[in-house]
C-alpha positions as CSV (number, residue, x, y, z in Angstrom):
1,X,-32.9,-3.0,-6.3
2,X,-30.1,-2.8,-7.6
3,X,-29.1,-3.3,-11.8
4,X,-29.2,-7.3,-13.4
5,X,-25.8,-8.6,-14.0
6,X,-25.6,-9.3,-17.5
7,X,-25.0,-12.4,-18.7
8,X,-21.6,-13.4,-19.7
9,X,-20.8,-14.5,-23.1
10,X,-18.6,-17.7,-23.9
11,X,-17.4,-16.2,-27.1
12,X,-14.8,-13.5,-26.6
13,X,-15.8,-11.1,-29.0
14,X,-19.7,-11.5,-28.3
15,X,-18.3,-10.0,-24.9
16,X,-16.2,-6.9,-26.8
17,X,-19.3,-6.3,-28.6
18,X,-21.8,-6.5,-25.6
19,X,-19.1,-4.6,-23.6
20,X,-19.1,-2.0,-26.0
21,X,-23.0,-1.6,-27.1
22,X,-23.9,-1.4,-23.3
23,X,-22.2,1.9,-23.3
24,X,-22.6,5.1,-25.2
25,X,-19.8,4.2,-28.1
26,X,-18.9,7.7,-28.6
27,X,-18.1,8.7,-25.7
28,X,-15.9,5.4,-25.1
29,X,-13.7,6.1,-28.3
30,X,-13.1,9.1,-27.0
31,X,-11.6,7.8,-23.9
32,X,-9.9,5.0,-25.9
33,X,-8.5,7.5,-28.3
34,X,-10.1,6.4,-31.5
35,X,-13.0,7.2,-34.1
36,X,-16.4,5.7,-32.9
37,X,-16.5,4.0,-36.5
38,X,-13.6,2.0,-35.6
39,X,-14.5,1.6,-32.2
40,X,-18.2,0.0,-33.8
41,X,-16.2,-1.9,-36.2
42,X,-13.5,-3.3,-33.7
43,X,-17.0,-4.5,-31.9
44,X,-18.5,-5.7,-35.1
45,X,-18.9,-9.6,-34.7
46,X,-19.2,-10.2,-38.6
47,X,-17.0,-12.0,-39.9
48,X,-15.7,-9.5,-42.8
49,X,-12.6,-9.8,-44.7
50,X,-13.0,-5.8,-45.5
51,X,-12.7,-4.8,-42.2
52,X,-9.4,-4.4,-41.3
53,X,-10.5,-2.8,-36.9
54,X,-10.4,-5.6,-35.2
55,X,-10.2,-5.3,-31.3
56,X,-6.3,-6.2,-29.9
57,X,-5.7,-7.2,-26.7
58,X,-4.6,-4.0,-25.2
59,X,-8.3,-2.9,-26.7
60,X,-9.9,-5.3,-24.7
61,X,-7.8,-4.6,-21.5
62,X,-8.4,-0.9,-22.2
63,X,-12.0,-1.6,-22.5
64,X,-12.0,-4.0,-19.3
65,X,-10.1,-1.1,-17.2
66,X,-12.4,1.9,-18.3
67,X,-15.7,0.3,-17.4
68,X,-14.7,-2.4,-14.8
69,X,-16.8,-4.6,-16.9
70,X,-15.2,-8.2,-16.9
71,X,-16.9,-10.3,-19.4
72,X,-14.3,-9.8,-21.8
73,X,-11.5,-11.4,-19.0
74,X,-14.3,-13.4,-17.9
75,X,-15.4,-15.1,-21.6
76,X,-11.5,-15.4,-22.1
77,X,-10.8,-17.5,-19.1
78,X,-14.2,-19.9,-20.4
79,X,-12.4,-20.1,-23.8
80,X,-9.6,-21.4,-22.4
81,X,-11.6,-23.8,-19.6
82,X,-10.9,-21.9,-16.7
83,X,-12.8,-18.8,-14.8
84,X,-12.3,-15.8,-13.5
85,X,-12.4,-14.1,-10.3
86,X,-10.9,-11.2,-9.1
87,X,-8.5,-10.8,-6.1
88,X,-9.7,-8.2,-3.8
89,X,-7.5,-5.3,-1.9
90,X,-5.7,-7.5,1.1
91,X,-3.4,-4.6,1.8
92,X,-4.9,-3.8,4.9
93,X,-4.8,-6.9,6.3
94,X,-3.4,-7.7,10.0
95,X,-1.9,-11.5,10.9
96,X,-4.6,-11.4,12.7
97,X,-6.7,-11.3,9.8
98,X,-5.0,-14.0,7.9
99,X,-5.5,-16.5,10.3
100,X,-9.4,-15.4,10.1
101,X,-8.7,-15.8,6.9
102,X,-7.6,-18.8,6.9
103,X,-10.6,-20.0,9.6
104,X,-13.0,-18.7,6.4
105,X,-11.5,-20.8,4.0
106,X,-12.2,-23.4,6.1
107,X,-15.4,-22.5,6.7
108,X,-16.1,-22.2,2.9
109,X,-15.1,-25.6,2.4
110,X,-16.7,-27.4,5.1
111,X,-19.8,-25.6,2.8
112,X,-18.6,-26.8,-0.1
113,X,-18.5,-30.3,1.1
114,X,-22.0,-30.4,2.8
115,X,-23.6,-29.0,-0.3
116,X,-22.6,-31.9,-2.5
117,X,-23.3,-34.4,0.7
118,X,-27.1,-33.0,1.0
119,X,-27.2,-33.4,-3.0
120,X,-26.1,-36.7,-2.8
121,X,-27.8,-38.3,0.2
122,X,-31.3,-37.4,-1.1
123,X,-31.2,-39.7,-3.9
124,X,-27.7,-40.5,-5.0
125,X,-27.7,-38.1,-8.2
126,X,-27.2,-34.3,-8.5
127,X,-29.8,-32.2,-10.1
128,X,-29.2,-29.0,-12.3
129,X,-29.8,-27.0,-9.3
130,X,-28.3,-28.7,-6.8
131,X,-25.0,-28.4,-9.3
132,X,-25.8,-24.7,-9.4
133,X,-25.5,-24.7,-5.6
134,X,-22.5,-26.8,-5.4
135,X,-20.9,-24.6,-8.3
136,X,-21.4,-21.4,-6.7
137,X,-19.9,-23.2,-2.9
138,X,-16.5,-24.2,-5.2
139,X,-16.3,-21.1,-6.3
140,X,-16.5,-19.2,-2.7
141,X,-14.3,-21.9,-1.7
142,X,-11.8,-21.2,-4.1
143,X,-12.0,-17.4,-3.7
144,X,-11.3,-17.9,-0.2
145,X,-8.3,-19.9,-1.2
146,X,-7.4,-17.0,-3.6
147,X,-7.3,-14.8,-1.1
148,X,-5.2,-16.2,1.6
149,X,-3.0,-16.9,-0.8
150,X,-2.7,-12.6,-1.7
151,X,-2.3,-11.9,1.6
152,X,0.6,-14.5,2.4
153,X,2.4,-13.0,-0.7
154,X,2.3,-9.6,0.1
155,X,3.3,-10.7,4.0
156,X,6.2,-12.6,2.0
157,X,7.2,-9.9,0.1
158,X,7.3,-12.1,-3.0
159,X,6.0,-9.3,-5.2
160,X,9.0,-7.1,-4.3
């Protein structure tokens, strides 16, 4: 089996912090070119007005691109009301594969929309876990959405 995905915090520097202390901290300042004390006190969630390390944004990106951890993008986006997901590789893509593509995201919906019509036809309300169910269709509906959307800008050349 393979190792629980930790929980994401809602408070941005909860995540910097869990981020951080999930890892050995000395051996991450070193690859962020700093002290481990100001490593542990840019990751300190106290509120002190004597500590002057506080983590910057090109810390936390840093921090996001040397572990591949994404709480800290992922509690940012929930600060802000959205979510995050991240785009996958679409490079190697064929036309043909977009319009599978395409078929998927179609697919995902038509999920999407049955989910919340099995939720509702039981009893006319939506439970906890039925919203859980629902939440996690929207979100593979979305992604697929996402991810046509890569691959018809990079066809496009619109990054260029």
């Amino acid at each position: 089996m393979g190792k629980p995905v930790p929980k994401v915090p809602k408070d941005v520097q909860e995540a910097f912090y869990r981020v951080v202390h999930d890892r050995d901290v000395a051996d991450l300042a070193a690859l962020m070119g700093m002290a481990p004390g100001v490593l542990y006190n840019k990751a300190n969630r106290n509120d002190n007005d004597n500590n002057h390390n506080k983590p910057t944004l090109a810390d936390c990106i840093i921090l996001t691109n040397l572990t591949g951890d994404k709480r800290i993008v992922q509690a940012f986006a929930h600060s802000v009301g959205g979510v995050f997901h991240e785009l996958p590789d679409l490079s190697h893509l064929s036309t043909d594969a977009l319009l599978m593509q395409i078929l998927k995201i179609e697919q995902q919906g038509g999920n999407f929309y049955r989910v919340i019509q099995s939720s509702l036809e039981k009893d006319n309300l939506i439970s906890k876990g039925e919203f859980t169910g629902i939440e996690r269709e929207a979100h593979e509906f979305v992604a697929a959405i996402l991810e046509g959307l890569a691959r018809m800008r990079e066809m496009s050349g619109a990054d260029r």
